[in-house]
LUMVEX-460573 format. One record per residue (C-alpha): x, y, z; residue in three letters. Coordinates in nm, 3 decimals. Example, Ala and Ser with C-alpha at 12.3 -4.5 7.8 and 13.67 -1.06 7.14 Angstrom:
BEGIN
[node [1.230,-0.450,0.780],"ALA"]
[node [1.367,-0.106,0.714],"SER"]
END
This chain:
BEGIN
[node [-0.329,-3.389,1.925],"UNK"]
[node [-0.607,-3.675,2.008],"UNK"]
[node [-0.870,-3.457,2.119],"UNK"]
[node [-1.187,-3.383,1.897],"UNK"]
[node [-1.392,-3.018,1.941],"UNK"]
[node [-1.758,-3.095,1.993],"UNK"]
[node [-1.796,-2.847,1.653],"UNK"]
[node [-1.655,-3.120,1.472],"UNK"]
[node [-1.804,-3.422,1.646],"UNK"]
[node [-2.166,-3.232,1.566],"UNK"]
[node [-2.067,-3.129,1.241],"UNK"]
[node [-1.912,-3.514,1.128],"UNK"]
[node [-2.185,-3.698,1.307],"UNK"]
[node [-2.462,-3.465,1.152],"UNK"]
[node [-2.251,-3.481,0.796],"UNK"]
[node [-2.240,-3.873,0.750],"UNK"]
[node [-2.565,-4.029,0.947],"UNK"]
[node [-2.857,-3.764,0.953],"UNK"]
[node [-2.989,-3.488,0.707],"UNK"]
[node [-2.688,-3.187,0.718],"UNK"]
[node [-2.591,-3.087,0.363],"UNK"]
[node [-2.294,-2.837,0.486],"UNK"]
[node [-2.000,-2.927,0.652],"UNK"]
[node [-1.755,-2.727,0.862],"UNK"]
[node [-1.934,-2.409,0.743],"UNK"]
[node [-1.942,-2.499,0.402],"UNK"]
[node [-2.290,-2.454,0.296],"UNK"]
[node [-2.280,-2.493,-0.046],"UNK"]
[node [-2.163,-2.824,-0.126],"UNK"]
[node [-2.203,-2.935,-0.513],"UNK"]
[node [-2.445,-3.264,-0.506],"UNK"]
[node [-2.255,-3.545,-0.653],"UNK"]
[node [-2.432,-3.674,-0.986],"UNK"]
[node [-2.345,-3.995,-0.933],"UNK"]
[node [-2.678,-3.988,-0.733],"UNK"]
[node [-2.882,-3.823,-0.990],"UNK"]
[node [-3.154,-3.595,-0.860],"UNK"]
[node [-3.136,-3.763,-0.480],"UNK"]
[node [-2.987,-3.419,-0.357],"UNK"]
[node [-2.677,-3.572,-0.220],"UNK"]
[node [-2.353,-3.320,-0.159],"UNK"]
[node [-2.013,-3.459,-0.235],"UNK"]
[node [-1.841,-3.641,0.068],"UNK"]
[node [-2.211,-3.761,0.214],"UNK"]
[node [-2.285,-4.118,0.193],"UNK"]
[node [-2.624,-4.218,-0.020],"UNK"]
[node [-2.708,-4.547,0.223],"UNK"]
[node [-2.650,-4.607,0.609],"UNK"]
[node [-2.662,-4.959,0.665],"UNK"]
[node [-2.580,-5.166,0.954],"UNK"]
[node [-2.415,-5.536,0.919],"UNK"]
[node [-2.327,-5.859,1.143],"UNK"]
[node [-1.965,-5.974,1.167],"UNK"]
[node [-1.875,-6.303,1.320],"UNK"]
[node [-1.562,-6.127,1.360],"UNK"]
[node [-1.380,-5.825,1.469],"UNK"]
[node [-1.284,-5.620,1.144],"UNK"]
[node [-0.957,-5.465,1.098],"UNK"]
[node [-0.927,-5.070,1.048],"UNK"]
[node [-0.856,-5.161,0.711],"UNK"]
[node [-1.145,-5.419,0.585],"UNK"]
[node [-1.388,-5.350,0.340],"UNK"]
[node [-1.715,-5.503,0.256],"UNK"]
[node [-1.539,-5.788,0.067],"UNK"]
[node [-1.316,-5.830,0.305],"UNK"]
[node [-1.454,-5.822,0.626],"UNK"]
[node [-1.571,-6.172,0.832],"UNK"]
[node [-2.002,-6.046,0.764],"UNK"]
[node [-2.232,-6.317,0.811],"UNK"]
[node [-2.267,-6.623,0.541],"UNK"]
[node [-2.602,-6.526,0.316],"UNK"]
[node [-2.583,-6.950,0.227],"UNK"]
[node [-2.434,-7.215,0.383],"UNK"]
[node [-2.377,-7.552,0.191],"UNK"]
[node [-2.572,-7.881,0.410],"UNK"]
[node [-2.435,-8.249,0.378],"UNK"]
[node [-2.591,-8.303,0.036],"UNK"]
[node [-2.376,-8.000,-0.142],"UNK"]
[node [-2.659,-7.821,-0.152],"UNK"]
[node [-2.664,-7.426,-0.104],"UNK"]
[node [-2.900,-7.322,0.162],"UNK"]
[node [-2.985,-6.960,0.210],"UNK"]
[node [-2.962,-6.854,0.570],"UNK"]
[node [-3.174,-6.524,0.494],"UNK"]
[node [-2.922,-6.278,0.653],"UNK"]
[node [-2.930,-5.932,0.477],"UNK"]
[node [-2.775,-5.596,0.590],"UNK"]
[node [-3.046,-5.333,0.778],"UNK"]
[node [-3.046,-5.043,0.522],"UNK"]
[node [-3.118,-4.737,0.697],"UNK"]
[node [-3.156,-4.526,0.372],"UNK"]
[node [-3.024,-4.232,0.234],"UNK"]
[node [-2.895,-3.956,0.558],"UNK"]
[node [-2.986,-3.685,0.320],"UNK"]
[node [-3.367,-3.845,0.272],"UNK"]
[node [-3.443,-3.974,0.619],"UNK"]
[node [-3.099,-3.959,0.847],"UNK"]
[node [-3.308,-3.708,1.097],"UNK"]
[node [-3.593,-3.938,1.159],"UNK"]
[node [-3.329,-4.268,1.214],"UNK"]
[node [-3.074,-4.139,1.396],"UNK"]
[node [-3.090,-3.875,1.722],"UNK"]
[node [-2.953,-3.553,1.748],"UNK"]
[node [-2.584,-3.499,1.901],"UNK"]
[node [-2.552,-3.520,2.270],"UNK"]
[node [-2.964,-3.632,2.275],"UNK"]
[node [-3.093,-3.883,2.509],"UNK"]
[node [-3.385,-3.877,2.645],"UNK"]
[node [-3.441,-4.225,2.827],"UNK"]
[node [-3.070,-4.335,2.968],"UNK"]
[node [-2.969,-4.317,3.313],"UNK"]
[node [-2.566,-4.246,3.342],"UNK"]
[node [-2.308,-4.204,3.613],"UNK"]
[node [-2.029,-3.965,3.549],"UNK"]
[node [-1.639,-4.012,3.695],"UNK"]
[node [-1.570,-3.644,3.792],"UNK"]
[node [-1.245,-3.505,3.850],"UNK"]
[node [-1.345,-3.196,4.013],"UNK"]
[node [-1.174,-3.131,4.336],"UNK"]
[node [-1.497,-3.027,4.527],"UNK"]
[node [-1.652,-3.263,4.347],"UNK"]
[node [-1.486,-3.565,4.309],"UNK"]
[node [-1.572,-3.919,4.255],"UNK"]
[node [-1.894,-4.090,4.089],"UNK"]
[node [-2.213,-3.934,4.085],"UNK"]
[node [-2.545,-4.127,3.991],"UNK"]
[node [-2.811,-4.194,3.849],"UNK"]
[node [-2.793,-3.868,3.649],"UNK"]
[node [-3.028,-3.813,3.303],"UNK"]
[node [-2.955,-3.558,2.975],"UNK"]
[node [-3.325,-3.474,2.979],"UNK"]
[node [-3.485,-3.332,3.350],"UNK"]
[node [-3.807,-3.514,3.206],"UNK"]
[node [-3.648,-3.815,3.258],"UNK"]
[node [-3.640,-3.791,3.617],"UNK"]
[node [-3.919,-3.916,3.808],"UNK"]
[node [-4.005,-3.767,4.094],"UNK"]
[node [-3.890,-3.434,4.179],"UNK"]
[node [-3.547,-3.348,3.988],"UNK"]
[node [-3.225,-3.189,4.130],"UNK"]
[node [-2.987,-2.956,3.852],"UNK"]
[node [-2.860,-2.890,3.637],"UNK"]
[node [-2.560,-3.010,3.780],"UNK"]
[node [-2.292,-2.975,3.594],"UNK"]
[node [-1.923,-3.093,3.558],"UNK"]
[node [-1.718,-2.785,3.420],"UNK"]
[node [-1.383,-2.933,3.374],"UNK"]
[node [-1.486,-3.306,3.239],"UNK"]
[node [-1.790,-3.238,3.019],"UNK"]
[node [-1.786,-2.846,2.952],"UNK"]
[node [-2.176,-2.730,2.897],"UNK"]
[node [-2.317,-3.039,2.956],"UNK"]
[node [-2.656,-3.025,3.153],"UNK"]
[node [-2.742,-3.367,3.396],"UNK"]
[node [-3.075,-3.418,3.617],"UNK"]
[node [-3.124,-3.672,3.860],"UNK"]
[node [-3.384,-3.772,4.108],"UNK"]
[node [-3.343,-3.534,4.421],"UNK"]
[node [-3.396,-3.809,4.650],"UNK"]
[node [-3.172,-4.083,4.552],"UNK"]
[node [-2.905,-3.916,4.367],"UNK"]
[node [-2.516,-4.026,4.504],"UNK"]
[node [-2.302,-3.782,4.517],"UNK"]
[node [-1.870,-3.793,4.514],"UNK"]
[node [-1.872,-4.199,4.561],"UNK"]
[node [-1.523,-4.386,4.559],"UNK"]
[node [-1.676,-4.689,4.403],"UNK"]
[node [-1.774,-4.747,4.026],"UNK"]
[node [-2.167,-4.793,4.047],"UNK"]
[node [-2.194,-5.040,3.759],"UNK"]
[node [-1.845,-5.094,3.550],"UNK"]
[node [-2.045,-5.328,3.324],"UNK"]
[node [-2.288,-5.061,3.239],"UNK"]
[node [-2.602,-5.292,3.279],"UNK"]
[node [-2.823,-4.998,3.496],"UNK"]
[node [-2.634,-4.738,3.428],"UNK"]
[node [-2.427,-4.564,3.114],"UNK"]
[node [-2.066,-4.431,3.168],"UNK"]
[node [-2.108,-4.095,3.033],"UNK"]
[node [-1.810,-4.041,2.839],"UNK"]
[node [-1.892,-3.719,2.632],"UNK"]
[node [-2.169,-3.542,2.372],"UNK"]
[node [-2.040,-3.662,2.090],"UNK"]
[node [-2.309,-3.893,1.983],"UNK"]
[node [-2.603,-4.038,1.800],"UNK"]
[node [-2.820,-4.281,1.904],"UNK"]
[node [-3.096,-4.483,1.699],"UNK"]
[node [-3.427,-4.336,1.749],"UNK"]
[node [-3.615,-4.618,1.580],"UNK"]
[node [-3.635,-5.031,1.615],"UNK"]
[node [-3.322,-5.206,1.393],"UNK"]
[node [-3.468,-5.538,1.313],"UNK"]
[node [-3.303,-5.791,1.097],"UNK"]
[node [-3.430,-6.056,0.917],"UNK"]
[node [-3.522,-6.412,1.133],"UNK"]
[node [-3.213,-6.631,1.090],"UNK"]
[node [-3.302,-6.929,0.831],"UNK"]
[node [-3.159,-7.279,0.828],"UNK"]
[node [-2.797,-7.327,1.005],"UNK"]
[node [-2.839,-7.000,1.186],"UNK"]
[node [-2.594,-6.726,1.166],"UNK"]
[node [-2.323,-6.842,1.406],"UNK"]
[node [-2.168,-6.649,1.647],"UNK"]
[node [-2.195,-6.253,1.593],"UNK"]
[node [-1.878,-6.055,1.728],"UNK"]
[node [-1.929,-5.716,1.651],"UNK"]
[node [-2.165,-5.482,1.418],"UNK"]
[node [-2.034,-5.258,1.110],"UNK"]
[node [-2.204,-4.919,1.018],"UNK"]
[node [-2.162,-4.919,0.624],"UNK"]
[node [-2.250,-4.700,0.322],"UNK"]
[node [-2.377,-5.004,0.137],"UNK"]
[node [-2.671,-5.207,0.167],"UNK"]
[node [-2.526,-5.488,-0.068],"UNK"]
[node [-2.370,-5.760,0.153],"UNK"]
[node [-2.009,-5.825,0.053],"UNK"]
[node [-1.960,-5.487,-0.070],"UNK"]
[node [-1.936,-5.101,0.036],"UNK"]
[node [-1.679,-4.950,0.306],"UNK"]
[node [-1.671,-4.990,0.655],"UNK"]
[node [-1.756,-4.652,0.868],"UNK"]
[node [-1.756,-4.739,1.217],"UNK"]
[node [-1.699,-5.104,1.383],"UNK"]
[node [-1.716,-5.184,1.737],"UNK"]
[node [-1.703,-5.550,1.928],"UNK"]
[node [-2.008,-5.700,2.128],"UNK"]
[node [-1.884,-5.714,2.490],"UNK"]
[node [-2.030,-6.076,2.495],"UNK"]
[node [-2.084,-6.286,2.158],"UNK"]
[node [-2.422,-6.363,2.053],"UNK"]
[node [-2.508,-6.660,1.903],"UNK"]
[node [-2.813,-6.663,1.672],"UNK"]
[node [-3.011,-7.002,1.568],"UNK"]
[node [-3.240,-7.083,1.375],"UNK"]
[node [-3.547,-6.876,1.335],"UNK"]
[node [-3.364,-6.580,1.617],"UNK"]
[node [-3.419,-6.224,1.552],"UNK"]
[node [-3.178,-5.925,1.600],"UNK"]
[node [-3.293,-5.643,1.702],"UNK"]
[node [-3.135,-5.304,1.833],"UNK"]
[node [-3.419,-5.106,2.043],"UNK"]
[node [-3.454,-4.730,1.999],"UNK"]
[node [-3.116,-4.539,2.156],"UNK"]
[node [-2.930,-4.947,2.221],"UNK"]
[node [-2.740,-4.856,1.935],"UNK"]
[node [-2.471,-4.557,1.987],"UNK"]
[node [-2.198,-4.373,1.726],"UNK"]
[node [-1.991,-4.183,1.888],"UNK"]
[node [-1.665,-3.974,1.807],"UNK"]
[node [-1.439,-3.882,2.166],"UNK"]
END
């Protein structure tokens, strides 16, 4: 079996990055001491934090492991120069998880296509929103797609939606979002990391969702690669706008 329930996608997503203290109907979890009086269940991670790799990590890296951005480089002289990265630390999920991260299956601003496989209804359709306030002008739906994406609401713009087109609308996603299922969360608020000191921070690769805010340690809880490589000089700044940054379990 590959396929994952959206129950458990909700109930994993909710568990791990915002404020749910039960998990798969168990509603009394034990808090685990190790966090003293923080009100943390066993199994729930005590810090989100989100890191820079200037490479792709293995399914099996760690924090020590994994390629994460220098904190110091060393210049001609020998001497250690710090380049003033630091991991984003999100916080505890318990403590503030609802106020970072979305709900499941919630966005209010994106405009998606969707691939359906319906026979009446085949082909791409576009652009379609999650939220009918979205829509400006006058709004057409729900429409739905009962055999891809099973109680799933869409809007779009009664005017200039398309309808059962052969060709993909935008493959590299730069208008529109392949909608690809509900089970996600997006960030609701601005991710900014530090501005890059001296030497930069080289070429970043992909981004790492940790339970540690210490760089160099912690584990690794979801990875993904940039699509292009960023490079980020001196005095750049990172930053991942409100819903730019999506976890999602398929």
């Amino acid at each position: 079996m590959a396929a994952i329930s959206d129950y458990l996608e909700s109930q994993l997503l909710n568990f791990i990055f915002r404020g749910s203290t039960s998990f798969l109907g168990h509603t009394s979890i034990p808090n685990n001491p190790t966090f003293g009086d923080q009100n943390i269940p066993y199994g729930k991670p005590s810090n989100i934090s989100i890191a820079l790799l200037t490479e792709v990590p293995k399914d099996n890296d760690t924090g020590a492991t994994m390629t994460e951005v220098a904190t110091s480089n060393t210049n001609d002289a020998g001497v250690s120069i710090s380049t003033l990265y630091d991991r984003v630390s999100l916080g505890s999920p318990s403590a503030v998880g609802n106020s970072k991260w979305s709900d499941v299956g919630v966005d209010s601003s994106s405009a998606y296509y969707v691939l359906s496989t319906d026979v009446v209804d085949s082909g791409y359709w576009y652009p379609l929103y999650l939220n009918e306030g979205s829509v400006t002008g006058t709004a057409e739906g729900p429409l739905t797609f009962t055999t891809d994406f099973p109680g799933v609401n869409f809007y779009a713009p009664a005017n200039d939606v398309k309808k059962r087109q052969a060709a993909n609308p935008d493959a590299e996603e730069i208008i529109y979002k392949n909608y690809d299922g509900n089970g996600f969360i997006q960030n609701q608020t601005t991710i900014s990391f530090p501005q890059a000191g001296q030497g930069g921070w080289g070429s970043i690769k992909s981004v790492a969702i940790m339970d540690s805010a210490t760089v160099g340690q912690g584990n690794i809880l979801f990875y993904s690669a940039l699509d292009t490589a960023k490079t980020v000089g001196r005095g750049d700044i990172v930053q991942f706008i409100p819903s730019s940054l999506e976890i999602s379990v398929k």
